[in-house]
C-alpha positions in Angstrom: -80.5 101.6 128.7 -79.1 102.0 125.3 -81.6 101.1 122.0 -79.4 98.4 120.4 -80.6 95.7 123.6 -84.0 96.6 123.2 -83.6 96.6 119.0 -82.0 93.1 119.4 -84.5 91.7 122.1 -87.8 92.1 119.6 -86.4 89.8 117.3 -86.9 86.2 119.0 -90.8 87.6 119.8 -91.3 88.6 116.2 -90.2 85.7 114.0 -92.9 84.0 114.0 -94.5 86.6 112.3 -95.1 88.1 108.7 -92.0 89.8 108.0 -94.1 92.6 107.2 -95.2 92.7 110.5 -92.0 92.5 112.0 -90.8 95.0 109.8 -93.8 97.8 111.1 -92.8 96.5 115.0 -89.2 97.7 114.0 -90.1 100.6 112.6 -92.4 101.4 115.6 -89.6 100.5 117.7 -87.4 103.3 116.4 -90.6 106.0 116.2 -90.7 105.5 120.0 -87.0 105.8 120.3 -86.5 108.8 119.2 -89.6 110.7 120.0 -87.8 114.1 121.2 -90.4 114.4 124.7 -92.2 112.2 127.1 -95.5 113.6 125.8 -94.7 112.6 121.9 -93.5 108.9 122.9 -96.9 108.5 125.0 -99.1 109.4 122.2 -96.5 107.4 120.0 -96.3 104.2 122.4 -100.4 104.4 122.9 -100.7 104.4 119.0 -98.4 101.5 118.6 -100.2 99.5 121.4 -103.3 100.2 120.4 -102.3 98.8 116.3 -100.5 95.9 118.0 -103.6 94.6 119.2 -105.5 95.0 117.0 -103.7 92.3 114.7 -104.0 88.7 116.1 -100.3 87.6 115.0 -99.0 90.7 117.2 -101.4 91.0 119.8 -99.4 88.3 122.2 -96.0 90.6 120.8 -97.7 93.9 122.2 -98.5 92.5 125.9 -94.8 91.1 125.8 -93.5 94.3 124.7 -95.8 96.6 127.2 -94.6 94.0 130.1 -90.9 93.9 129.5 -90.3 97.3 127.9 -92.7 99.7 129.0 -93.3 98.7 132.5 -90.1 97.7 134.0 -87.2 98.9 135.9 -85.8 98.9 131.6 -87.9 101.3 130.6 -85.9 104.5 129.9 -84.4 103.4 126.6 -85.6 106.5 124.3 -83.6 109.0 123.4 -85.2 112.2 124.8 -84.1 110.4 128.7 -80.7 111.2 127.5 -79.5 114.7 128.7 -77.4 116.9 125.6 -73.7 116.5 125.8 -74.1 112.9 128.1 -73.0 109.8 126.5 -76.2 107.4 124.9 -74.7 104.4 126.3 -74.8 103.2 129.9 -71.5 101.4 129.4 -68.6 103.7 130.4 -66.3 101.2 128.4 -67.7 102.0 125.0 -67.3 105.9 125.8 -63.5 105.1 127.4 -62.6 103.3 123.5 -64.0 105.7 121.8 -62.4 108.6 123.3 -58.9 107.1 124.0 -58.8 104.3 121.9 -58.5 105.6 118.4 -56.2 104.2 115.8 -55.3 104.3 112.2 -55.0 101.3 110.2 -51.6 101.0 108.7 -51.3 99.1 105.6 -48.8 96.7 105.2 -46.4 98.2 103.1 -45.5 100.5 106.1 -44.3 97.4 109.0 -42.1 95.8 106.2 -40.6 99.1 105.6 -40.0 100.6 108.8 -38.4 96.5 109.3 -36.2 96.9 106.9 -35.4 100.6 107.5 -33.9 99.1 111.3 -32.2 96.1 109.6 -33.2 93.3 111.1 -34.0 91.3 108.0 -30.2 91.6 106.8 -29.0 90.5 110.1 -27.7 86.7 110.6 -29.9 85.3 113.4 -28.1 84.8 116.9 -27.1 82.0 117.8 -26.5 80.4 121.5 -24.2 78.3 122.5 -25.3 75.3 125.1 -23.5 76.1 128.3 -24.9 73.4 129.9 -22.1 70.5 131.6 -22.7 67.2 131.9 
């Protein structure tokens, strides 16, 4: 599971929050992400569960968030489940773009140019006759 789904999925729980509230969750968010062992995002997750409860508006936030993040088939989203030299992204499609896909932007000077350069601005247009009979 990549980190932008779960990144994009804790916003609709925290509006309703202080935005300085929804600002810690985030911040907690990415602390747990990329904790670099299984040991430091335990002590990390238990330290942001435990400060998630603690505070009434984020109490309801940190059950949601233990339920749907922590303890569900979703749960390997942090960085350190990611083995060195594998893609972070469980979409081959991204990887595919990235690696075959790449392109410089030309400005637009250059198509005019190279239009010109074959000639097929000066050209009269062609034009058809109607074969058609009545």
């Amino acid at each position: 599971m990549c980190y932008f789904p779960v990144a994009a999925k804790i916003y609709k729980p925290t509006r309703g929050v202080p935005i300085v509230l929804a600002a810690r969750v985030a911040r907690d968010l990415a602390d747990m992400h990329y904790t670099t062992s299984a040991t430091k995002f335990e002590s990390t997750k238990a330290r942001c569960l435990k400060e998630w409860q603690e505070l009434p508006q984020l109490s309801a936030f940190a059950s949601y968030f233990s339920s749907v993040w922590l303890n569900s088939p979703f749960h390997r989203w942090q960085a350190f489940h990611t083995p060195l030299g594998f893609a972070a992204t469980n979409n081959p499609v991204e990887q595919f773009k990235r690696d075959y896909a790449l392109r410089s932007r030309l400005k637009m000077g250059r198509p005019a140019t190279a239009l010109r350069a074959n000639g097929s601005s000066s050209e009269p247009p062609v034009r058809y006759e109607d074969l058609t009979s009545p």
